[in-house]
C-alpha positions as CSV (number, residue, x, y, z in Angstrom):
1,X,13.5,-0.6,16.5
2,X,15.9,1.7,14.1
3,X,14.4,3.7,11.8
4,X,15.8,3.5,8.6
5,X,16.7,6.9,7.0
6,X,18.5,5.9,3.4
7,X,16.8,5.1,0.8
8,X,18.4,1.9,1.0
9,X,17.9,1.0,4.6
10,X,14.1,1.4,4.0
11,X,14.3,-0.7,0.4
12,X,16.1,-3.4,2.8
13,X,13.3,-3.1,5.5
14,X,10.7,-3.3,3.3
15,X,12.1,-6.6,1.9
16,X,13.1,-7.7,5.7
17,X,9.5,-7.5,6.6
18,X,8.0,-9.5,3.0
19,X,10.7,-12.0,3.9
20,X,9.8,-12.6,7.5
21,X,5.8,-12.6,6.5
22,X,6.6,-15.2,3.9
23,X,8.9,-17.3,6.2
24,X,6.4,-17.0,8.7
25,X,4.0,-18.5,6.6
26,X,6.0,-21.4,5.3
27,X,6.8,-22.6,9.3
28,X,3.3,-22.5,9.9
29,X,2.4,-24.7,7.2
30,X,5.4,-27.1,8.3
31,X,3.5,-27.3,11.7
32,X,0.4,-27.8,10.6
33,X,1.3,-30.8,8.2
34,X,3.5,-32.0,11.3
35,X,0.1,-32.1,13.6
36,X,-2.0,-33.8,11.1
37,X,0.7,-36.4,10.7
38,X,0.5,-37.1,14.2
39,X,-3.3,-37.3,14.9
40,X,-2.6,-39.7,11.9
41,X,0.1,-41.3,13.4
42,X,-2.2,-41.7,17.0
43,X,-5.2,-42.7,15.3
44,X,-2.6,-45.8,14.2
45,X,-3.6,-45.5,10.6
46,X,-0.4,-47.4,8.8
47,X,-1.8,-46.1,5.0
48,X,-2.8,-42.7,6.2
49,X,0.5,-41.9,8.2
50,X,2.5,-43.0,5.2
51,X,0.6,-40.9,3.0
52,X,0.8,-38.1,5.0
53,X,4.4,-38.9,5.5
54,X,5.1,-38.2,2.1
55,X,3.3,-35.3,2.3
56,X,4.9,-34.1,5.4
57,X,8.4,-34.2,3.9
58,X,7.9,-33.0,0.5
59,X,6.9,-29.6,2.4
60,X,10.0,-29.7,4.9
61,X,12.0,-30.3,1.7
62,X,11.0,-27.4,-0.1
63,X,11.5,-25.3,3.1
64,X,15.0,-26.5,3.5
65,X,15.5,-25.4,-0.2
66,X,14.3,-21.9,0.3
67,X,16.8,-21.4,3.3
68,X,13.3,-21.0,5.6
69,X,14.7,-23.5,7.6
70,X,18.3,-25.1,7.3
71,X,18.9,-28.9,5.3
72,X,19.7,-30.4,8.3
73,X,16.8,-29.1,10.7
74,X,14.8,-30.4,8.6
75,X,16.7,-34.0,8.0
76,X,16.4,-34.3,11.6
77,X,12.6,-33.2,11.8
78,X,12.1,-36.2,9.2
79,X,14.0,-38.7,10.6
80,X,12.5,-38.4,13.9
81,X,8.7,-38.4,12.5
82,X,10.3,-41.5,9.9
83,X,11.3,-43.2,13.5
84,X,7.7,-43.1,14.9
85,X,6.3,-43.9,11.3
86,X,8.5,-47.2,11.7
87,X,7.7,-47.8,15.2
88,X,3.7,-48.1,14.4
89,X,4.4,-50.0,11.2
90,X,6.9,-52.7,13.4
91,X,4.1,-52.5,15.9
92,X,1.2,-53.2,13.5
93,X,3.0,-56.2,11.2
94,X,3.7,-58.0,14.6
């Protein structure tokens, strides 16, 4: 680790280090809607995964949007988790 001896070096780590907290943060949220959609998603709850669905990529959009995570990490993310969604619905209706 550098230490930072201008004044703005240390303003810049200082923001580095509320940025990475905050980030932090907002990834672990993203998991943690991602593991509740899947105990959903096992339980084989059609109405419950869909609603956490919703849920689940209304948080990986505004993720994407603060550049926490890049647009298309988290297109993939939801197309994949949109994929199992489907399969249990196709599964369930026959």
């Amino acid at each position: 680790m550098t230490v930072a001896r201008s004044l703005q070096a240390k303003k810049r780590a200082r923001q580095n280090e509320t940025r990475r907290a905050i980030s932090r943060t907002r990834k672990s949220q993203v998991k943690t809607q991602i593991k509740h959609f899947e105990t959903v998603l096992a339980s084989g709850d059609v109405d419950a995964a869909s609603s956490q669905f919703t849920l689940l990529t209304k948080k990986l959009d505004k993720t994407a949007a603060t550049s926490t995570m890049h647009k298309k990490t988290a297109a993939r993310k939801k197309s994949r988790l949109a994929k199992r969604l489907n399969a249990l619905k196709a599964k369930k209706s026959s």
